[in-house]
C-alpha positions as a LaTeX table, in Angstrom:
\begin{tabular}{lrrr}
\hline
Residue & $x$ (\AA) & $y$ (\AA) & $z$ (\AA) \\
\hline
Unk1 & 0.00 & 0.00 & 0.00 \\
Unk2 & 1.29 & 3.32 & $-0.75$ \\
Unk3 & 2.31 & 5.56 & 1.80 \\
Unk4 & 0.31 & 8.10 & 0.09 \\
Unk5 & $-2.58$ & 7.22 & 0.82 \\
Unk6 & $-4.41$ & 9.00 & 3.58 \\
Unk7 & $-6.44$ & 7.56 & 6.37 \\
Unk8 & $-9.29$ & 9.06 & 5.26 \\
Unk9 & $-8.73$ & 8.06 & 1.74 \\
Unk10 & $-8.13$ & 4.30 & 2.58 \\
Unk11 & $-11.20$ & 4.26 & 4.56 \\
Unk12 & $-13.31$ & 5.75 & 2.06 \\
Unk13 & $-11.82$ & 2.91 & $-0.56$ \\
Unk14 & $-13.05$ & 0.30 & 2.65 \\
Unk15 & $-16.65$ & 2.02 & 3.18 \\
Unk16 & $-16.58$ & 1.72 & $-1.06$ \\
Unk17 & $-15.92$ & $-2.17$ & $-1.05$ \\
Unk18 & $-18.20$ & $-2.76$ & 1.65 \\
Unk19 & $-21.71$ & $-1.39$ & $-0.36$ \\
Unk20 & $-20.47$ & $-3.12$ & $-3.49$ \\
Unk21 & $-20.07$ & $-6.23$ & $-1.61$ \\
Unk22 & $-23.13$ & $-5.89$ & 0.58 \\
Unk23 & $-24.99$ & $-5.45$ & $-2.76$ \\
Unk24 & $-25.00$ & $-9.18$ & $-3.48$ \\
Unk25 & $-24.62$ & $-8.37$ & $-7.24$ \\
Unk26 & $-20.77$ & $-9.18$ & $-8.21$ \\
Unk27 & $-18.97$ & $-11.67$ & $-9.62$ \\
Unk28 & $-17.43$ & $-14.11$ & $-7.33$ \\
Unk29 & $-13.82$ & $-13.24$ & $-8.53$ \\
Unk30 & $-14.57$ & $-9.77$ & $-8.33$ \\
Unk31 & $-15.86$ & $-10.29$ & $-5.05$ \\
Unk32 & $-12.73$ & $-12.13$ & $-3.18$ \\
Unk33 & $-10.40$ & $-9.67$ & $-5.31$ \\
Unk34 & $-12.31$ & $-7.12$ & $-3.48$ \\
Unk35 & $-12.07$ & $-9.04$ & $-0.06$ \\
Unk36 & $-8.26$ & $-9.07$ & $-0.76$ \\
Unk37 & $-7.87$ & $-5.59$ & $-1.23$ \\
Unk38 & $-10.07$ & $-4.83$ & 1.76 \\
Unk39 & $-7.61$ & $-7.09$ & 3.81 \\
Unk40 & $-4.36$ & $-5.15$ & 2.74 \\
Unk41 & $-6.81$ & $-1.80$ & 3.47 \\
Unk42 & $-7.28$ & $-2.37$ & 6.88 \\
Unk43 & $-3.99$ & $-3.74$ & 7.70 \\
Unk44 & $-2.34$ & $-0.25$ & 6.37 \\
Unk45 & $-5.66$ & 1.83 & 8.59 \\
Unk46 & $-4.21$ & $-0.55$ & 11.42 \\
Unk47 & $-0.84$ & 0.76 & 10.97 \\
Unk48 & $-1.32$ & 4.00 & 10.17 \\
Unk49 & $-3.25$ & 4.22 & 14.07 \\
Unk50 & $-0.93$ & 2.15 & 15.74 \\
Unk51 & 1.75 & 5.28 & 14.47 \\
Unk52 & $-0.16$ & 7.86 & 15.61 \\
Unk53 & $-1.27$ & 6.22 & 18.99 \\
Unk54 & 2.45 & 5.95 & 19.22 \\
Unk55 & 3.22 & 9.56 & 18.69 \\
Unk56 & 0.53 & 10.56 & 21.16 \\
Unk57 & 1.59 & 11.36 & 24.54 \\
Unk58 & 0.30 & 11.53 & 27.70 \\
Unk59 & 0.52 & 14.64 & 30.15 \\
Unk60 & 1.53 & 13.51 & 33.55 \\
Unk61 & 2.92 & 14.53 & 37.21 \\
Unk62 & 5.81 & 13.75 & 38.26 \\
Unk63 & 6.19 & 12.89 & 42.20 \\
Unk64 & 6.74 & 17.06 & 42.69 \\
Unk65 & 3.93 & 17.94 & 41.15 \\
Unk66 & 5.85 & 18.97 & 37.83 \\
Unk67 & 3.83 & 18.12 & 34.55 \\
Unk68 & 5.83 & 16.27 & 32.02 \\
Unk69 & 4.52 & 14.16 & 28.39 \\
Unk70 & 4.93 & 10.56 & 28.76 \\
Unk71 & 5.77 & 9.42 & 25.22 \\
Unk72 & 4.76 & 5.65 & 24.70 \\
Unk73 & 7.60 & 5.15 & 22.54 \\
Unk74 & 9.76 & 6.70 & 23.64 \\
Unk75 & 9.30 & 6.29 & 27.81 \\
Unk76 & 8.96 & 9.38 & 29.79 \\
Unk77 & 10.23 & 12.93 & 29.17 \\
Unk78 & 9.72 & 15.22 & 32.07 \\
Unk79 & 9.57 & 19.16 & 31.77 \\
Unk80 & 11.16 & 22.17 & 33.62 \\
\hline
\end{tabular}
């Protein structure tokens, strides 16, 4: 999957397979070539939230009463 792609744009392709494939009225090859490509879809919307879950931090005190960003990547980076 291209990096390219946005979120938004790989979900729209996913919400896209989903009514043609709900309809009932395709092909069976066309169908599991769709099911494919949904597969590869929502492993790259998987990856692209496990990345930004990672880059997400959360705001903390430290045992002073200091707040610092707790990075889940990265472990913790306390403030001034």
């Amino acid at each position: 999957m291209k990096d390219k792609l946005s979120f938004e744009e790989a979900l729209k392709q996913l919400e896209d397979i989903t009514v043609k494939m709900e309809s009932g009225e395709l092909p069976l090859d066309e169908s599991i070539n769709l099911y494919e490509k949904a597969k590869i879809l929502i492993k790259y919307c998987e990856e692209k939230l496990e990345n930004i879950e990672n880059r997400i931090g959360e705001l903390s005190r430290d045992e002073n009463g200091k707040f610092y960003i707790k990075h889940s990547e990265e472990g913790n980076e306390k403030g001034n």
